[in-house]
C-alpha positions as CSV (number, residue, x, y, z in Angstrom):
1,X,6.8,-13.6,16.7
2,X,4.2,-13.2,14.0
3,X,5.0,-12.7,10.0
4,X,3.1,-9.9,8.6
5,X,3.2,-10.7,4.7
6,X,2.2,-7.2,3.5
7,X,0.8,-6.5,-0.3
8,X,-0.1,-3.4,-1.9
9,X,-2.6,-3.5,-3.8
10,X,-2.6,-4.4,-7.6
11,X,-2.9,-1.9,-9.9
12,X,-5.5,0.6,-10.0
13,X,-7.2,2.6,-12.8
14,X,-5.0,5.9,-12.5
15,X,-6.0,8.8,-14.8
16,X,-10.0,7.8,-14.8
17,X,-12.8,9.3,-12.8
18,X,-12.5,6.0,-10.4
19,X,-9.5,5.4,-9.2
20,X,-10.4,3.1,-6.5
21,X,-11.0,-0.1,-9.0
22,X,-8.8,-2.6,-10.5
23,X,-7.7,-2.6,-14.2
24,X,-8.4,-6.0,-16.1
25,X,-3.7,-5.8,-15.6
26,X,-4.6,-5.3,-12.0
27,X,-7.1,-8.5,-11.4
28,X,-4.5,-10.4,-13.1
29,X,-1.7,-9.5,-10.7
30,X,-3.5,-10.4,-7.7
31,X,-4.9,-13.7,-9.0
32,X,-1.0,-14.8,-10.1
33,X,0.0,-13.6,-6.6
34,X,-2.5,-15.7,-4.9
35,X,-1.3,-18.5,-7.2
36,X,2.2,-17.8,-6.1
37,X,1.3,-18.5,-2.6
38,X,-0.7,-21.7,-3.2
39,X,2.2,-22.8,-5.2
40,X,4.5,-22.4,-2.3
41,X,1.5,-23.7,0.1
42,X,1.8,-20.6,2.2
43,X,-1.2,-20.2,4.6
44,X,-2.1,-17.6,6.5
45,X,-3.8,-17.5,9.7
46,X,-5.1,-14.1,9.8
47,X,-6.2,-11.6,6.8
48,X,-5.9,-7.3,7.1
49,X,-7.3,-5.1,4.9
50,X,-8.0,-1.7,4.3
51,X,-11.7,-0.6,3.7
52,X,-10.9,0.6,-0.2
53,X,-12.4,-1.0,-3.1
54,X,-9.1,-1.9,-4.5
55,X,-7.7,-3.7,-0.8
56,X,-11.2,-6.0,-1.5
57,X,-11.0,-6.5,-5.7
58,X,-6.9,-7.7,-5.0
59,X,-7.5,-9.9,-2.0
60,X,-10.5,-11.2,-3.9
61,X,-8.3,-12.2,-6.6
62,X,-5.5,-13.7,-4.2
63,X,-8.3,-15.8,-2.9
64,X,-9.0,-16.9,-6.8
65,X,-6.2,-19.2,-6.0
66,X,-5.8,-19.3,-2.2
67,X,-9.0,-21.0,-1.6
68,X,-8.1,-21.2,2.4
69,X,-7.9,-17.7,3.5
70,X,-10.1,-16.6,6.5
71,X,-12.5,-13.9,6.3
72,X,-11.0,-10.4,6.1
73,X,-10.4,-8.3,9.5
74,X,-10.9,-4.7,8.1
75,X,-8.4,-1.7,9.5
76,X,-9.3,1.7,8.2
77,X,-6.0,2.4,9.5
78,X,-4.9,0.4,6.8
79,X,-6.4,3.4,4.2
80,X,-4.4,5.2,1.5
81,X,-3.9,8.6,2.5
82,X,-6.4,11.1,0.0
83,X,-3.5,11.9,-1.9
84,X,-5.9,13.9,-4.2
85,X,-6.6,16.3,-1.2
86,X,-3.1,16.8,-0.4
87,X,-2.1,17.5,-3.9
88,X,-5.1,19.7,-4.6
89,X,-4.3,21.9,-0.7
90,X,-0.7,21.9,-2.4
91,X,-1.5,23.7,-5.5
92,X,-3.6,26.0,-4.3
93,X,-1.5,27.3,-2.0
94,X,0.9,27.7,-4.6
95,X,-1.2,29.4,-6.5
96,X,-0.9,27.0,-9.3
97,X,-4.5,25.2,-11.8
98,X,-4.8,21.2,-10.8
99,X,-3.0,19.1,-13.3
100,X,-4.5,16.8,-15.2
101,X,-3.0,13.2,-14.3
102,X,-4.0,11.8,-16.9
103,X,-2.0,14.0,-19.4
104,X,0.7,14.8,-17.6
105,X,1.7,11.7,-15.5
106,X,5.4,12.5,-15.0
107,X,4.1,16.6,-13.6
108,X,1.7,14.4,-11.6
109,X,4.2,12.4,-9.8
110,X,6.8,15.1,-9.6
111,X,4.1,17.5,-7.7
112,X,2.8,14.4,-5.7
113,X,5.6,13.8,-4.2
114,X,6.0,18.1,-3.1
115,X,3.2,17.5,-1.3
116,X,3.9,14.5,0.6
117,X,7.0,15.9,1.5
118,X,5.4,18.8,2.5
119,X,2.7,16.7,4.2
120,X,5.1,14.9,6.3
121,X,7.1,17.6,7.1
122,X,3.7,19.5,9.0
123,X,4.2,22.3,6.6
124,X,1.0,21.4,4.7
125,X,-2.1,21.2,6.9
126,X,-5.3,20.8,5.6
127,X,-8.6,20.6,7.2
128,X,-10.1,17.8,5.4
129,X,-7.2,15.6,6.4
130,X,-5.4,14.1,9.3
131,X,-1.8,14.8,9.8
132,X,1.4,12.6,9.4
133,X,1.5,11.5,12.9
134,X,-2.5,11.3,12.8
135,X,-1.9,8.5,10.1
136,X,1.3,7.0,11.0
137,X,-0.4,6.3,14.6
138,X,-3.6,4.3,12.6
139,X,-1.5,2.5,10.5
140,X,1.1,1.4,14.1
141,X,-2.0,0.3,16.0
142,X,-3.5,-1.4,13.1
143,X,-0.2,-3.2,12.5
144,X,-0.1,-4.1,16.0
145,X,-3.9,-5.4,15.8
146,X,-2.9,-7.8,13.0
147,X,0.1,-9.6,14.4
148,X,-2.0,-10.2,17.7
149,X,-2.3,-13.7,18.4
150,X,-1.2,-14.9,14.6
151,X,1.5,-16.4,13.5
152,X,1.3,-15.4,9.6
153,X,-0.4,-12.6,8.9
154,X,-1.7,-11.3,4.8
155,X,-2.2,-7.4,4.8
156,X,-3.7,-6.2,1.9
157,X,-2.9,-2.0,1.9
158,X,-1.6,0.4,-0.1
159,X,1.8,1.9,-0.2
160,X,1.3,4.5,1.7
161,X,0.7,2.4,4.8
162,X,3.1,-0.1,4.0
163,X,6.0,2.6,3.7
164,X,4.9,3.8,6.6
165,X,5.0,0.8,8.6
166,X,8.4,0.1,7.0
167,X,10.1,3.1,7.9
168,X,9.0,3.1,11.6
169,X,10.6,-0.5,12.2
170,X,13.6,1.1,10.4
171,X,13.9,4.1,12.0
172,X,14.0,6.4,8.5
173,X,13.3,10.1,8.0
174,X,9.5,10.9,6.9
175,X,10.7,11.6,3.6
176,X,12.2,8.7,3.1
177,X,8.7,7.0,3.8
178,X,7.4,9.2,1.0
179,X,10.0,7.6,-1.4
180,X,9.6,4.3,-0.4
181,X,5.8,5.3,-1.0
182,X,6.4,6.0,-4.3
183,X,8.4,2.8,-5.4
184,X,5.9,0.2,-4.2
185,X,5.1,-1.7,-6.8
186,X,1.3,-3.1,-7.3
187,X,0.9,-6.4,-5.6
188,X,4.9,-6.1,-4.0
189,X,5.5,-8.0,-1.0
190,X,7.3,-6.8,2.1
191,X,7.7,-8.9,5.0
192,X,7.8,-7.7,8.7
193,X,8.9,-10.0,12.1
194,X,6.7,-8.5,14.7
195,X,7.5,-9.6,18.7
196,X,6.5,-8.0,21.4
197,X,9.2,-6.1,21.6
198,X,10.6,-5.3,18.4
199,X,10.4,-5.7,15.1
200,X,12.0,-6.3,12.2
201,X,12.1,-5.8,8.0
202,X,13.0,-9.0,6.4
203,X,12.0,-7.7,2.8
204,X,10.4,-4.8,0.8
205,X,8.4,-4.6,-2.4
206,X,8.9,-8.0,-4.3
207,X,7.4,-9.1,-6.8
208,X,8.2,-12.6,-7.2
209,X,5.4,-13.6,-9.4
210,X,6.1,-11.0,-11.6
211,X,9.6,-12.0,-12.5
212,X,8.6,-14.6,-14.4
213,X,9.1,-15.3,-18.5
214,X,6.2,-13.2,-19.9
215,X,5.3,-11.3,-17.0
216,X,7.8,-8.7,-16.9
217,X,5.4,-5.6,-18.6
218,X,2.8,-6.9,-16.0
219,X,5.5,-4.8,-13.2
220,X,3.4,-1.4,-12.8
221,X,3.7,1.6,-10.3
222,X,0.0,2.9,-9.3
């Protein structure tokens, strides 16, 4: 039975013309995460990531403080979905301009999650990316690849992913993945049991060291 310790990534720089990088909030986030581990002297023998810059800049930042980790075994499978795409194939087809994000963050999140519902419901199909099944398969067999032959297991991901892997040990409706999706919290933890045979959800999107005196603005959302 291996532990699969999953973390989304920390926060990201959501309403600039890079996404894909770490605010100065987000490098802090990931380095008290990694300290929250050493504190507690949890090892891991095995480390996932995606391919994205912001899977590398948080587990670099984990490792500020985890001195011990081994090198990274990259998953693409462990990728984000291109949200931007989907969003984008969305309003088009609605006829409607793109939003700007950054203006407009609560519109963003609103429309975001249309199209992932429609997304996972096979009603939006675009050409440029895979489908629901497409990327609930990569992120099952890159799952599966991790817990192979650990016993404590640190996937860096995004929520995307990590919802998804959720939801099918639980069993839950792809729209409920998308709201789970949209909950994680940057750096949350959520734990998995993964046998041979079954698995199981011990915990989802915690932010221990977080929920500390001082820390408590330091809980963000993308």
């Amino acid at each position: 039975m291996a532990e699969l310790v999953l973390v989304r990534h920390a926060q990201a720089s959501f309403g600039t013309d890079d996404y894909d990088r770490l605010t100065e909030l987000g490098h802090r986030q990931a380095r008290w995460l990694g300290e929250y581990f050493a504190e507690r002297a949890i090892a891991f023998d095995r480390v996932v990531t995606g391919t994205l810059r912001r899977h590398r800049e948080t587990l670099a930042g984990i490792a500020e403080a985890l001195t011990a980790l081994p090198a990274a075994d990259v998953q693409p499978g462990l990728n984000e979905c291109r949200a931007e795409v989907l969003l984008a194939a969305h309003l088009a087809g609605r006829g409607l301009p793109p939003l700007d994000h950054a203006e407009d963050r609560r519109g963003h999140f609103r429309v975001l999650r249309e199209a992932l519902y429609a997304w996972v419901d096979g009603t939006l199909r675009v050409d440029a990316h895979q489908s629901f099944p497409e990327f609930e398969a990569g992120v099952r067999q890159s799952l599966e690849a991790a817990r192979r032959g650990a016993e404590r297991v640190l996937v860096v991901s995004s929520g995307g992913p990590i919802s998804t892997g959720i939801g099918a040990v639980l069993g839950v409706a792809p729209r409920t993945v998308v709201d789970l999706n949209l909950q994680t919290r940057n750096t949350g933890l959520s734990e998995l049991r993964a046998g041979t045979r079954s698995s199981h959800c011990v915990s989802f999107n915690a932010v221990p060291h977080l929920e500390r005196p001082g820390r408590r603005e330091a809980i963000t959302y993308s």
